[in-house]
N, C-alpha and C positions, 0 to 999 in steps of 0.2 A: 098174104097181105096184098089189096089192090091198089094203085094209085089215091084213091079218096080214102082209102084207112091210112096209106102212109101219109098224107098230106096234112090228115086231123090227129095223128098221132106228131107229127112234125111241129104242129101249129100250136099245139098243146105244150109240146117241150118249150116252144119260145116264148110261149106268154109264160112259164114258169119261169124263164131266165130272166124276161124284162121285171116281172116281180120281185126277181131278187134283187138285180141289178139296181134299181130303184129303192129298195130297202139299205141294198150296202150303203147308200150316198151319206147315210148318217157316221159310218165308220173311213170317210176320205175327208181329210183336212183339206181348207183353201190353201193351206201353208203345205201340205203338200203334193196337194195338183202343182202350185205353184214352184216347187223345188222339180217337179220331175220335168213341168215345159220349160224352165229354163236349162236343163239336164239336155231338153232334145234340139235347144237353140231357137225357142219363142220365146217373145217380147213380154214381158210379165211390165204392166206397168200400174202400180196402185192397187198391186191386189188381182186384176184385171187380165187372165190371159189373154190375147191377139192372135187370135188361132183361126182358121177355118175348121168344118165340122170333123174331116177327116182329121186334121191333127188333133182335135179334140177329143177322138174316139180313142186315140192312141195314148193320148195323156192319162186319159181314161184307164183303160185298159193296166197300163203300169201301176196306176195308184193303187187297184181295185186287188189286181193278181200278182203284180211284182213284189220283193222281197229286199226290202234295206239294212242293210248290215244293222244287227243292235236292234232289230222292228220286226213285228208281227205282219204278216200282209192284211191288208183288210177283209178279204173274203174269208180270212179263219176267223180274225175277229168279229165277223158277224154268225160265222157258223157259233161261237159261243154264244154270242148274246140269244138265239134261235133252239137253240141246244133245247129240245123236249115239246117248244110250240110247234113243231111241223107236222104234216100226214105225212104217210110213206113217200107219196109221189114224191111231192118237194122236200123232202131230208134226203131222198136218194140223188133226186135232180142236183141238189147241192152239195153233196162229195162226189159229183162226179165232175162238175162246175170246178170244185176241189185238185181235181187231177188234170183239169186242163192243160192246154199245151200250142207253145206259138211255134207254127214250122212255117214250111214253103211246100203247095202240093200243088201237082200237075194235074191235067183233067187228061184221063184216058179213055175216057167211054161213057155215054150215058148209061145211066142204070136203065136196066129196062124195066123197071116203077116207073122212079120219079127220082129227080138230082141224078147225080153223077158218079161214077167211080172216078177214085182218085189215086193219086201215091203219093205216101210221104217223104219225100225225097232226100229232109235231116234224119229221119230216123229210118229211112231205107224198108217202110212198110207198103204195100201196094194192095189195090184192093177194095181202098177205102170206102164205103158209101158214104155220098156225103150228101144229108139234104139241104137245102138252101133253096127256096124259093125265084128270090131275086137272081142268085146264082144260075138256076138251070135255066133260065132267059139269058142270061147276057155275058157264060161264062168263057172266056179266051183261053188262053196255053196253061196257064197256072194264079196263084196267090198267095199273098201270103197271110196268114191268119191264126187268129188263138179258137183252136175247135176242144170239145169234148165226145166221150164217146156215152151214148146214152139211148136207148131203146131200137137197140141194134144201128142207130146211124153214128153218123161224124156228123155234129151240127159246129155251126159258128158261133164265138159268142156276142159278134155284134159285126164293127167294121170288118172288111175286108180289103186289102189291098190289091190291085191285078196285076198283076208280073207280065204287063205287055212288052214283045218285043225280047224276053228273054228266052235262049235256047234251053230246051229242056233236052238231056241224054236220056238215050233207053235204059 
């Protein structure tokens, strides 16, 4: 694989995840954005979160893949309502989306494609490829972020946090 195959193969994973991401929106309550930004210490006022986009990305993200005592996450509940409409690509795209995972990775090297190796520093895996576009422009010591692993990369599924300023160990 050359740089332009991984980058249209890269490209192709994300428009598959904004699609989904986009379809989930029907399976996240206002009552429960609302319950998780006030969970992370934003102003919920009339319904109304008061959030910047990153914290919004994060309210996000909990609603979509997190897991409430007594509750289904919503990305399973949308993989039901889905359950038999998909092509291969996106049923696969979406148990893998499934098995996602929030850690903290270090940037150890650029690939020599395209993105970055990385290692996962909670789960003690190293190695990672990780594509990310924006990423391989502007990436520092580490981040923290919810990735899947899906057509041999480590993609992200949306924001990313940068862990400027924090020591990373060998």
């Amino acid at each position: 694989m050359d740089r332009e195959q991984a980058r249209a193969e890269y490209r192709k994973i994300l428009a598959g995840v904004v699609r989904h991401h986009q379809a989930m929106d029907r399976h996240v309550t206002g009552a429960a954005l609302a319950r998780i930004a006030k969970r992370l210490g934003l102003r919920v006022k009339g319904g109304v979160i008061e959030a910047g986009d990153d914290e919004m990305t994060l309210v996000s993200d909990l609603a979509v893949y997190g897991r409430v005592a007594g509750s289904t996450r919503a990305i399973d509940r949308y993989a039901r309502a889905v359950a038999g409409s998909l092509d291969t690509f996106d049923k696969d795209l979406l148990e893998a989306l499934r098995r996602s995972w929030f850690s903290v990775f270090r940037f150890t090297s650029r690939h020599p494609i395209a993105g970055w190796y990385v290692d996962d520093r909670l789960l003690d895996r190293t190695g990672l490829w990780l594509m990310n576009e924006a990423l391989e422009r502007s990436a520092r010591a580490g981040i923290g972020a919810r990735v899947f692993e899906f057509g041999g990369f480590v993609v992200s599924t949306g924001g990313a946090a940068p862990l400027t300023g924090t020591r990373f160990g060998r």
